[in-house]
N, C-alpha and C positions, 0 to 999 in steps of 0.2 A: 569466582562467581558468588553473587552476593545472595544468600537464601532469604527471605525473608518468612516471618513465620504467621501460619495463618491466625485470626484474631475470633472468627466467628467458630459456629459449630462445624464439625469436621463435616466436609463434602464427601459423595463416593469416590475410592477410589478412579484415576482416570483408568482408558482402557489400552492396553498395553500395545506397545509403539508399534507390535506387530503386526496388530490389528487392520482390518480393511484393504485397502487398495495398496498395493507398492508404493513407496512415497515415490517424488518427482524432487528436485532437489536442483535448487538456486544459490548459488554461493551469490554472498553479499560479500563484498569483498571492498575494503577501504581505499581509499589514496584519489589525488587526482588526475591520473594520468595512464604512462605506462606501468610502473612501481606500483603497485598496491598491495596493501599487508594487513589493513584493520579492514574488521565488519562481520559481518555474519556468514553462514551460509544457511539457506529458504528455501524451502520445497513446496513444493504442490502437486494435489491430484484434481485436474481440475477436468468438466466436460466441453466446453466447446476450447479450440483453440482460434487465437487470431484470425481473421480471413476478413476479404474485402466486403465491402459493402452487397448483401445480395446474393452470397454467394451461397454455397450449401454449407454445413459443419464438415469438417476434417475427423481424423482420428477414429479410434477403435470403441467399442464399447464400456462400458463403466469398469474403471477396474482394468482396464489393460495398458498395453504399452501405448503412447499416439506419438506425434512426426516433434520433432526438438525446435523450439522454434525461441530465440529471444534477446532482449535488447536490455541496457544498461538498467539498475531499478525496476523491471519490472518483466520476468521472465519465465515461460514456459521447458518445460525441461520431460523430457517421457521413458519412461523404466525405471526400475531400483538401480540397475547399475548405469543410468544414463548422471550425469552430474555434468553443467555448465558454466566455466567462471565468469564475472560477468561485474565488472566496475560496480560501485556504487552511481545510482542515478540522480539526479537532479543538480548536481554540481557546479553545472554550464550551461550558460546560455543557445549553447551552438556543439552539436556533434555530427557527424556521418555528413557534413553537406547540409543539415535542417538546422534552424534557428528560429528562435520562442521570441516575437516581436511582440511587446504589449504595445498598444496607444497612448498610455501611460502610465508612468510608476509610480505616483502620487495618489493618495488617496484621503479623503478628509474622513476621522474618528467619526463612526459611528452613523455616517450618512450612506445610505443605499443609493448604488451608483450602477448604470449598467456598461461593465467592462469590457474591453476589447481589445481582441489579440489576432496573429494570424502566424504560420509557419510559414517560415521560408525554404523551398526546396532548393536542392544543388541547382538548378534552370535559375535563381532569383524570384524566380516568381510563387505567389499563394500556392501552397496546397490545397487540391480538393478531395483529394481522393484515400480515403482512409478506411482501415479495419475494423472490422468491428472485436472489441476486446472485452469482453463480460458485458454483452448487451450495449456498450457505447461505443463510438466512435472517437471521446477522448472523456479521461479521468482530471480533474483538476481538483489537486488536493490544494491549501492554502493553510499555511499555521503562522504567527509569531514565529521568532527567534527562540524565545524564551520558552517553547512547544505550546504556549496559550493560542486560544480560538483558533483550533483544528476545525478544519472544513470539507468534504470531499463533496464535490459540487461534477454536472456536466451540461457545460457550455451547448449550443447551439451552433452550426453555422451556416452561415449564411452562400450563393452560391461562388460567391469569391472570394470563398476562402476567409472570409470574417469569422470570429467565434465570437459569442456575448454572452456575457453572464451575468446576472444580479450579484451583488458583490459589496457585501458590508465588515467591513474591518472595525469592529468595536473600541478597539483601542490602540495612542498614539503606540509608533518605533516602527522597527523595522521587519519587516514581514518575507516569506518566501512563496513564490508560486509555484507548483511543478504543472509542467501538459504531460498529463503519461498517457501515450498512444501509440499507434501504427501506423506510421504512412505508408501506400501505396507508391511505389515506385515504377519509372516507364518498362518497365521488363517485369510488371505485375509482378515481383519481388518484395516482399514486407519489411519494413523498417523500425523495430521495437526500438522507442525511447524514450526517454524521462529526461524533458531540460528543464532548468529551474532559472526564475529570474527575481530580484531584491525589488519589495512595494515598501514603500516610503510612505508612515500617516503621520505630518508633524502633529506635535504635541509634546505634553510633560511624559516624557517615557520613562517609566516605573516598572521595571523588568520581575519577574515573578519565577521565586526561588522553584528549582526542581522540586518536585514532592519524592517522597521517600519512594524506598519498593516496596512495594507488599505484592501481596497475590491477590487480592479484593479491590474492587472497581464498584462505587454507587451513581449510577446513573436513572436516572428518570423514572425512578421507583426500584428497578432492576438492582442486583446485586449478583455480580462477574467475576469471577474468578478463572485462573490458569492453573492448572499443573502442569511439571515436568520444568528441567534445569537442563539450560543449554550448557553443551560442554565443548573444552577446547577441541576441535577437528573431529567430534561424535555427533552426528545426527541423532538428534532425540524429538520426541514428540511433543509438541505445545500443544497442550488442550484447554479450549476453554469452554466452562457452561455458565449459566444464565440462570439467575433463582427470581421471584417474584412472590412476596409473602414467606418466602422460606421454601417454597417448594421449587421445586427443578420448573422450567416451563418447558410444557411440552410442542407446543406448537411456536416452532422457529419458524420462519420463513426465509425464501431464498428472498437475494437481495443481489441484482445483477449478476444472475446465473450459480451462485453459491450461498451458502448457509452462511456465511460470513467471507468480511475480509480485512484484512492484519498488515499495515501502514504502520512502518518503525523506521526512525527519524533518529540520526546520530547526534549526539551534541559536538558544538564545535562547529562543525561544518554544514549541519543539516543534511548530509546523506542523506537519501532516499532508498527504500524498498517496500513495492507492494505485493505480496502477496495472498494467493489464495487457498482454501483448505482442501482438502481432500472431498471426493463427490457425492458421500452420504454421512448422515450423523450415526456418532457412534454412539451408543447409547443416550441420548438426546446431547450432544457435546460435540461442538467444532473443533477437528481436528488437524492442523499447522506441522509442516518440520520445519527445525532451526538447528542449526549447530554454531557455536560463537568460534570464533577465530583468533579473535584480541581481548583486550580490555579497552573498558568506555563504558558509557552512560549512556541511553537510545530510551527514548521515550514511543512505545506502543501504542498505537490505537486499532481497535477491533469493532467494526462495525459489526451492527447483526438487524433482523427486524424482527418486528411480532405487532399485528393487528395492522398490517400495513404502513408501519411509523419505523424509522430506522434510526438508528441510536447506535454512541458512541462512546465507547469504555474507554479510560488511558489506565496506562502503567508504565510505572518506571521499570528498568532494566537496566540492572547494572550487573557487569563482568568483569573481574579481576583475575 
């Protein structure tokens, strides 16, 4: 595991993995298929879990156990000693019987276009019927290849099952989409998954070197940092805080039901995983588990808001 070292003046220590709510724990787990052997393992404490449109919240109070619920990339998991293995998401086009149709894969650089897609259920026919998962009914994350212009956008849809989204790809090559959602199934039965499909913007494609690791992220005045080092087959804690002038900021805001949320992307394959943190801040700092499993390179993005505006840190992550 690759340390890298911090550059600015020393942050407070983070607060100790034991801290707060039991973790919840999502193995990220590599490969495309049945076999898989690389990738993480992701946890979370999070408050609502999945459920249909309309319906009331599940699960226990802050801080306790709640019902284990979860799909490929993108999964809920309840107790310290509950732990769920769970594919890497975005992969495929097509899993459990659902399929991620866009209208089209084409996009022209830099033009604002409004896109559209629909899923297809085991019936063939449009989904309409979906859960709601941190306040939406579907997450649509979009990056490059190369992990350039990250996006986490939520679609619309329409009542046949259409999604649309505003959708501007700045730059030519070759792009990935993920739908991460819950479909509603006929036995009201939940369906968590993450399918990914390849956006094509022709152009001169000039692909953009990985940036090193560090622990610090400059974003939009903000300045981001993580503590804690993911270890092979150890759950440890990833914490990240948020500085603004040099000082800690103290008013985070939730931002789709959580203080943050933490989209890590494999190289190579663009594996998916999204996760979320635990359900209060720990001393003004969002709190992630991760345990690494393999070696690779995975480029992090950590959403967070403050004054109503949401913003997006990367970091590289590399494990050896």
């Amino acid at each position: 595991m690759t340390e890298p070292s911090a550059t600015t003046t020393p942050r407070p220590a983070p607060p100790s993995a034991h801290d707060g709510a039991s973790p919840r724990l999502l193995v990220f787990v590599g490969g495309l298929a049945v076999a898989l052997v690389a990738g993480f393992a992701l946890g979370e404490v999070v408050r609502d879990s999945a459920r249909p449109t309309g319906s009331a919240p599940t699960g226990g109070p802050t801080g306790t156990s709640m019902h284990a619920s979860g799909g490929a990339g993108h999964q809920h998991a309840g107790g310290a000693a509950a732990a769920a293995a769970a594919e890497v998401g975005g992969l495929a086009v097509s899993a459990g019987g659902y399929t991620f149709v866009p209208e089209t894969t084409s996009l022209t650089a830099g033009a604002r276009s409004t896109w559209r897609f629909r899923v297809i259920g085991p019936d063939r026919k449009p989904v309409t019927n979906f859960g709601i998962v941190h306040d939406k009914q579907m997450h649509l994350i979009v990056a490059r290849r190369d992990f350039s212009g990250y996006q986490h956008l939520h679609p619309t849809m329409a009542p046949d099952g259409t999604w649309s989204v505003d959708l501007v790809l700045p730059r030519a090559g070759a792009w990935r989409a993920y739908a991460d959602f819950a479909a509603v199934g006929s036995t009201r039965a939940q369906v968590p998954l993450t399918l990914g499909v390849d956006l094509t913007v022709p152009g001169d494609y000039r692909p953009r070197p990985l940036p090193d690791a560090t622990r610090e992220s400059i974003v939009d005045g903000f300045t981001v940092t993580y503590e804690g080092t993911p270890r092979l087959g150890e759950t440890q804690a990833l914490v990240f805080r948020v500085y603004r002038d040099g000082s800690p900021v103290a008013d985070l805001q939730r931002y789709l039901g959580a203080y943050g949320h933490l989209v890590v992307l494999r190289e190579g394959d663009l594996g998916y995983v999204h996760v979320h943190p635990e359900e209060r801040l720990l001393g003004g700092a969002v709190k992630f588990w991760l345990a690494a499993t393999s070696p690779g390179r995975y480029r992090m993005f950590f959403d967070f808001q403050v004054d109503g505006r949401v913003h997006s840190a990367e970091f590289t992550l590399v494990v050896r």
